[in-house]
C-alpha positions as a Markdown table, in Angstrom:
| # | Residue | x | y | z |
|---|---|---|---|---|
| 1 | Unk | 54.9 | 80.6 | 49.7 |
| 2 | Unk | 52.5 | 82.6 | 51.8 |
| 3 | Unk | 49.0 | 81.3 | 52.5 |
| 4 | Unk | 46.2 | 83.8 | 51.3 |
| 5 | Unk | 43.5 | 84.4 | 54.1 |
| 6 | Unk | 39.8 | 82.9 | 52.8 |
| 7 | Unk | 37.4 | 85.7 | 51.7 |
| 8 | Unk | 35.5 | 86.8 | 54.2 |
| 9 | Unk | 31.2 | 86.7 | 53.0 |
| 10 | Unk | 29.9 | 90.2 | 52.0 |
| 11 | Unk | 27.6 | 90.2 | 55.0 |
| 12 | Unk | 30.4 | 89.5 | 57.5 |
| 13 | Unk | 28.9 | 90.9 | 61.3 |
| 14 | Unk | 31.3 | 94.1 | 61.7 |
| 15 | Unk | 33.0 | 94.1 | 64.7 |
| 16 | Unk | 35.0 | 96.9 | 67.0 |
| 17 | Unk | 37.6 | 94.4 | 69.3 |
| 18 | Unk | 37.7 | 96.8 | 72.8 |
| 19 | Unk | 40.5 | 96.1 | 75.1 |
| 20 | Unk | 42.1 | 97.8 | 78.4 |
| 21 | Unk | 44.7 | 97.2 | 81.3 |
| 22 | Unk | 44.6 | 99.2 | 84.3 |
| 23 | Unk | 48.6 | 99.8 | 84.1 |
| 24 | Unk | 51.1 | 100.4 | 82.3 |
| 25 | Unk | 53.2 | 97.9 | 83.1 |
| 26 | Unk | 50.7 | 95.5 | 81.4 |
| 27 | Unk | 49.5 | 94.3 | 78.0 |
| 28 | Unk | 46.0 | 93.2 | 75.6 |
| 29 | Unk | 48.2 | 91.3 | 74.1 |
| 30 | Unk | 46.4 | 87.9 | 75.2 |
| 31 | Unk | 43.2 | 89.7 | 75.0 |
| 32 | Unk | 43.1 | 91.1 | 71.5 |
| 33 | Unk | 44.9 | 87.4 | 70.5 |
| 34 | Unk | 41.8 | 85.5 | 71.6 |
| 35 | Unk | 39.2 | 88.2 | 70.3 |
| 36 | Unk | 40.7 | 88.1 | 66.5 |
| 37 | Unk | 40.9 | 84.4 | 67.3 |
| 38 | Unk | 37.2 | 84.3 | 68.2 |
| 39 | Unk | 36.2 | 86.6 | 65.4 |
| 40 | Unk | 38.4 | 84.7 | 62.5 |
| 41 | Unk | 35.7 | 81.4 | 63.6 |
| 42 | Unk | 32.8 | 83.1 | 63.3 |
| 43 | Unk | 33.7 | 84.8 | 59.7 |
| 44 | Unk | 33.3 | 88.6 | 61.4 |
| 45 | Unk | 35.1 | 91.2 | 59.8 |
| 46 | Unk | 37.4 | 93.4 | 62.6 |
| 47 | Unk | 36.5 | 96.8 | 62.1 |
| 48 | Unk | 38.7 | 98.2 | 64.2 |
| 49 | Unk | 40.6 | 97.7 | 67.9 |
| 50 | Unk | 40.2 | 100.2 | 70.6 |
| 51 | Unk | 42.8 | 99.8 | 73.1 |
| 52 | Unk | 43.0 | 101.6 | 76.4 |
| 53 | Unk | 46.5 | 101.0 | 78.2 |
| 54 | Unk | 46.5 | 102.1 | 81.9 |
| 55 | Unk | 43.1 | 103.2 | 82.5 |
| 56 | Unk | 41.2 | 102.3 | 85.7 |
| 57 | Unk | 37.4 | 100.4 | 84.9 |
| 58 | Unk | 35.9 | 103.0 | 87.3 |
| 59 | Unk | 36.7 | 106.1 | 85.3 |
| 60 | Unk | 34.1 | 106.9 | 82.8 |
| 61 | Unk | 35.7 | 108.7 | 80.3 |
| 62 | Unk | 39.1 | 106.8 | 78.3 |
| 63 | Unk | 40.5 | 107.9 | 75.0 |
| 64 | Unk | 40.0 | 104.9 | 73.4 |
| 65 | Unk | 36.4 | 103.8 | 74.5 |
| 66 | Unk | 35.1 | 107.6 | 73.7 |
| 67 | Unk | 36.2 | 107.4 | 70.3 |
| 68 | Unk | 34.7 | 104.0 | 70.3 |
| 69 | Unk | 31.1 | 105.3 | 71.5 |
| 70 | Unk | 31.5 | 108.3 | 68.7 |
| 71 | Unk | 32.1 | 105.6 | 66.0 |
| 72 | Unk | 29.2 | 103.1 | 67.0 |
| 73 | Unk | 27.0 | 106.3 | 66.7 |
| 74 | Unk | 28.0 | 106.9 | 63.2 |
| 75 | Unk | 28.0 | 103.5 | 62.9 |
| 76 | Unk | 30.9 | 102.6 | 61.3 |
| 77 | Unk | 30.8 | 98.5 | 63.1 |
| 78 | Unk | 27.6 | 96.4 | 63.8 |
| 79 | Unk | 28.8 | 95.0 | 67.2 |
| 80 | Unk | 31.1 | 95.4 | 70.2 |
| 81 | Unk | 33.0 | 92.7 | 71.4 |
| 82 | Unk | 35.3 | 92.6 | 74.9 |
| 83 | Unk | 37.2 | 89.8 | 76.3 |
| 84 | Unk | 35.3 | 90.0 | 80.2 |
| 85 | Unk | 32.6 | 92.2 | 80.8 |
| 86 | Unk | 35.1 | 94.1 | 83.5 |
| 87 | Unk | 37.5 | 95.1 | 80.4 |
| 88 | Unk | 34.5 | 97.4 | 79.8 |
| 89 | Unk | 33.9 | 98.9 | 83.4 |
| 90 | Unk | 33.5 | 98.3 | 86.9 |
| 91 | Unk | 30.5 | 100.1 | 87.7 |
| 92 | Unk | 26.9 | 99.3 | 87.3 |
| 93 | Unk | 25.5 | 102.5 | 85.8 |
| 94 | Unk | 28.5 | 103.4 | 83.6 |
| 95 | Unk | 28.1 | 99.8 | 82.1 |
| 96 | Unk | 24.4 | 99.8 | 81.8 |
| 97 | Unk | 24.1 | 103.3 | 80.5 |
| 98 | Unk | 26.8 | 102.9 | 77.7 |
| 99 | Unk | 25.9 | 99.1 | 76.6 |
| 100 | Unk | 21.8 | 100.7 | 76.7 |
| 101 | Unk | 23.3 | 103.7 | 74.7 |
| 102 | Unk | 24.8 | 101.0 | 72.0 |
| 103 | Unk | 21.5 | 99.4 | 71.8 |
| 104 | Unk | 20.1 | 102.2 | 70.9 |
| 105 | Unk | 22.1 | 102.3 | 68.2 |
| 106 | Unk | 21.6 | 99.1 | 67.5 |
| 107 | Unk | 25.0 | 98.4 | 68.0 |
| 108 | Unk | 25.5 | 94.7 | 69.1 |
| 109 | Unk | 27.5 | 94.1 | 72.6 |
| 110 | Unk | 29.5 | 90.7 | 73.4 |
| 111 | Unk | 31.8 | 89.4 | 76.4 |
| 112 | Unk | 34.0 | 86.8 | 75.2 |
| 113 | Unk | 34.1 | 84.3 | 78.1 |
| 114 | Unk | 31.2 | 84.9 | 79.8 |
| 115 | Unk | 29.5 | 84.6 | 76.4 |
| 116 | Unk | 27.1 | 87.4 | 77.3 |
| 117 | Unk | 25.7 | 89.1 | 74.4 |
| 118 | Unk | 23.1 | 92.3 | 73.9 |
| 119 | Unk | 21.3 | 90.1 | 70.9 |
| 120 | Unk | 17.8 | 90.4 | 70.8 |
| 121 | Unk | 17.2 | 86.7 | 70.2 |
| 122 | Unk | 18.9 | 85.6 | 73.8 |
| 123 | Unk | 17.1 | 87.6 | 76.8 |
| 124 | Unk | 18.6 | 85.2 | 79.1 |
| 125 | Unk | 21.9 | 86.7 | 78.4 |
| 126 | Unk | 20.8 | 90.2 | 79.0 |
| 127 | Unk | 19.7 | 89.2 | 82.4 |
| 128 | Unk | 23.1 | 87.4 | 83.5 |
| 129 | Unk | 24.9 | 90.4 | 82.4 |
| 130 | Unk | 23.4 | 92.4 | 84.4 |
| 131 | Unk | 23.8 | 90.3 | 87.9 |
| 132 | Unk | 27.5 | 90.2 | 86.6 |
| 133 | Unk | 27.8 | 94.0 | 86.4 |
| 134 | Unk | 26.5 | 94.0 | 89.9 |
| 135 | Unk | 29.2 | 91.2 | 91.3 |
| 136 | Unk | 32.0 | 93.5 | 89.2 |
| 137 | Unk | 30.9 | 96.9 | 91.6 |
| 138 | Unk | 30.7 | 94.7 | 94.2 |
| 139 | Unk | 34.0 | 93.2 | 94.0 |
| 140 | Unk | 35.7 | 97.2 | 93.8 |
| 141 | Unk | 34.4 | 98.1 | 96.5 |
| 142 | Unk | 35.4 | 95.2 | 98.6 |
| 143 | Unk | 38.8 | 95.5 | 97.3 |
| 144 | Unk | 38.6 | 99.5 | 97.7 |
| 145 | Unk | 37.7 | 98.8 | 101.7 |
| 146 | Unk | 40.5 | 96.7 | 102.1 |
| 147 | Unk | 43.0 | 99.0 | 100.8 |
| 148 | Unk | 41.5 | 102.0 | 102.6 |
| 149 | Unk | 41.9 | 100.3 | 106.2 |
| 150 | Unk | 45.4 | 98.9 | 105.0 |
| 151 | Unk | 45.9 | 103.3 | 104.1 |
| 152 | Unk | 44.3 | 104.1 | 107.6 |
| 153 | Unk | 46.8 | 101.6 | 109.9 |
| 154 | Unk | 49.6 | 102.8 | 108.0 |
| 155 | Unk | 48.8 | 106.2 | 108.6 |
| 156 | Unk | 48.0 | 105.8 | 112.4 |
| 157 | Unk | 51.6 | 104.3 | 112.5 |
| 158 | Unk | 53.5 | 107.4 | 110.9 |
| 159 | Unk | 53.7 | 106.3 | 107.2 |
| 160 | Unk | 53.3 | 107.8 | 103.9 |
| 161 | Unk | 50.9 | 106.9 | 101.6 |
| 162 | Unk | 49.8 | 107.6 | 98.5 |
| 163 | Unk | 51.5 | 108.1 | 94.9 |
| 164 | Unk | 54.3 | 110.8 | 94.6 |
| 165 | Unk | 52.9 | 114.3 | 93.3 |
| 166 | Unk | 54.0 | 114.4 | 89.3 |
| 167 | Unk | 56.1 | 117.2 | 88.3 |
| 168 | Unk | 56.1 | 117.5 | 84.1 |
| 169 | Unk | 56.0 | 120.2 | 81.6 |
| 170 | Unk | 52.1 | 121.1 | 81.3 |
| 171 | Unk | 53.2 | 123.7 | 78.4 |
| 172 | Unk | 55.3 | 121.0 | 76.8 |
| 173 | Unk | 51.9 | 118.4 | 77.0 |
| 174 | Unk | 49.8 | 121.4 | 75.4 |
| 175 | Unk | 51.9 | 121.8 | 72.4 |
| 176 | Unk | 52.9 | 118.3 | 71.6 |
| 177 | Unk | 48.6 | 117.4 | 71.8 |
| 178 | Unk | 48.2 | 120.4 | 69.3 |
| 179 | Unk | 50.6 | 118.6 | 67.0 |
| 180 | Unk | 48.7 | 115.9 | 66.7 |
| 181 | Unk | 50.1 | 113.7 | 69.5 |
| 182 | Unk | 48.4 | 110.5 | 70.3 |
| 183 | Unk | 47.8 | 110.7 | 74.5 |
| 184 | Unk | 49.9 | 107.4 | 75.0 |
| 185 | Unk | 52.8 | 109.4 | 73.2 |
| 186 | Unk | 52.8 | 112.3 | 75.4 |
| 187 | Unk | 52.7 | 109.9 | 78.4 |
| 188 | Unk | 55.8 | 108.3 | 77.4 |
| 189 | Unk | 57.6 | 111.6 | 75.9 |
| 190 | Unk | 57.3 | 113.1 | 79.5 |
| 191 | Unk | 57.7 | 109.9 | 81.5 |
| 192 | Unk | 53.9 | 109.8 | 83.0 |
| 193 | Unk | 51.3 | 107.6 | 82.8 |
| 194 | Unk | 48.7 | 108.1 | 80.2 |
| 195 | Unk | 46.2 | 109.1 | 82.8 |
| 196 | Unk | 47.6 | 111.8 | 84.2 |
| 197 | Unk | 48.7 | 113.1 | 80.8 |
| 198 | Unk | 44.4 | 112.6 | 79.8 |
| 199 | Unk | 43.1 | 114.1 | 83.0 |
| 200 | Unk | 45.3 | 117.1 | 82.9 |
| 201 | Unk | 44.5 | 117.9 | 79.5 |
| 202 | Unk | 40.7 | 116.6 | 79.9 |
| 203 | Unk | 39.8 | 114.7 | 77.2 |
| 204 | Unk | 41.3 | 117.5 | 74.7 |
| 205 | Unk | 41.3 | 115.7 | 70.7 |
| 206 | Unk | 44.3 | 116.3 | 68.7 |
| 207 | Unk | 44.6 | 119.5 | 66.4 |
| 208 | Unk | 45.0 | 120.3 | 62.9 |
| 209 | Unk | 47.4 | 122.0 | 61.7 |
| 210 | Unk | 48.5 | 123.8 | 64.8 |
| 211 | Unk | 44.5 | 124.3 | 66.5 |
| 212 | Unk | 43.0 | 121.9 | 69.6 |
| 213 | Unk | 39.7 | 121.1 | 68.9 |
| 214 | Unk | 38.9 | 121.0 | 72.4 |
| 215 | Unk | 35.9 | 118.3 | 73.0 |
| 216 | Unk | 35.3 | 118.4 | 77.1 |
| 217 | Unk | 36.1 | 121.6 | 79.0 |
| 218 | Unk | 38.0 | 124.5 | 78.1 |
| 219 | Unk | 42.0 | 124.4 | 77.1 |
| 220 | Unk | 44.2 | 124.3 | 79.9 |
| 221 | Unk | 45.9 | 127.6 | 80.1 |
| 222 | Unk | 49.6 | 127.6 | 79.6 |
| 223 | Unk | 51.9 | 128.7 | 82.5 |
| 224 | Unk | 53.3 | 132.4 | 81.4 |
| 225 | Unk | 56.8 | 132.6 | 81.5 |
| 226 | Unk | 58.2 | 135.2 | 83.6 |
| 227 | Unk | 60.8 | 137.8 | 82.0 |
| 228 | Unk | 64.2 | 138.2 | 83.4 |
């Protein structure tokens, strides 16, 4: 016999769960586990999860954390909560400008384990979240001048680096987006990751009924065919 799940109050705090990995090889499983986990305790009712799988902290614009920024402005949650404050980004002003943005909207914003939280009532918070945005840049770009002199010697000795250029179907990514095609889906129909599949059709939202409704930039143009 199945156990029924308690009520949750009427005034349950609505909350939007945000999770991302960097690759594709990876997971929010654990992530997302310990945010429901976190939210069941409190009695917060899960609006929704945004999940972004294979999308670097430095790059500004991700599928699932700009339909997550359109939502809180209609809002449709009360709060925004991430496992660690890097989940959200790596960079100081991206961070600041979208978590300022949210409290504009008075949209509440909450890191799991470092307990930080955009509430009014804790200042103190605020403050440490901020110094922790700054150690989060920091860290990229120590790990970013590493890599580059590890790039540099290998190059002065003769070798090869960097990722193989992709070859795909850009026609084939057009029409499967303008059938309604989640951007994860593409990825994995053509074998690519999903952020080459995003950047090369920038930021484009899925159709209806056979139209793009193009949100960033204009369409890519699809590669004519030549006649025989």
């Amino acid at each position: 016999m199945k156990t029924q799940k308690p009520a949750l109050p009427k005034n349950a705090l609505k909350v939007a769960l945000y999770a991302r990995v960097s690759t594709t090889d990876q997971n929010c499983r654990m992530q997302l586990t310990q945010l429901r986990e976190y939210c069941a305790r409190r009695e917060w009712r899960i609006a929704k999860e945004y999940v972004d799988n294979g999308f670097s902290g430095s790059s500004k614009s991700r599928p699932a954390l700009d339909r997550l920024m359109q939502d809180a402005q209609e809002h449709r949650f009360q709060a925004v909560i991430v496992w660690k404050l890097d989940r959200w980004g790596r960079g100081v002003l991206h961070c600041c400008d979208t978590i300022q943005q949210l409290k504009q909207w008075q949209i509440r914003w909450m890191s799991f384990t470092e307990n930080l939280d955009t509430d009014a009532t804790n200042p103190a918070s605020e403050l440490l979240m901020f110094i922790m945005m700054a150690f989060a840049q920091f860290e990229r770009s120590m790990i970013r001048e590493r890599v580059q002199a590890g790039v540099d010697q290998a190059r002065r000795m003769g070798k090869h680096c960097g990722r193989p250029k992709r070859i795909f179907r850009r026609d084939e990514a057009i029409e499967l987006r303008q059938a309604g095609m989640t951007i994860c889906k593409i990825a994995e129909a053509l074998n690519i990751s999903p952020m080459t599949t995003w950047r090369y059709l920038g930021g484009q939202k899925r159709g209806k009924r056979g139209k793009m409704a193009p949100s960033k930039g204009v369409l890519p143009k699809v590669p004519q065919r030549r006649s025989a």
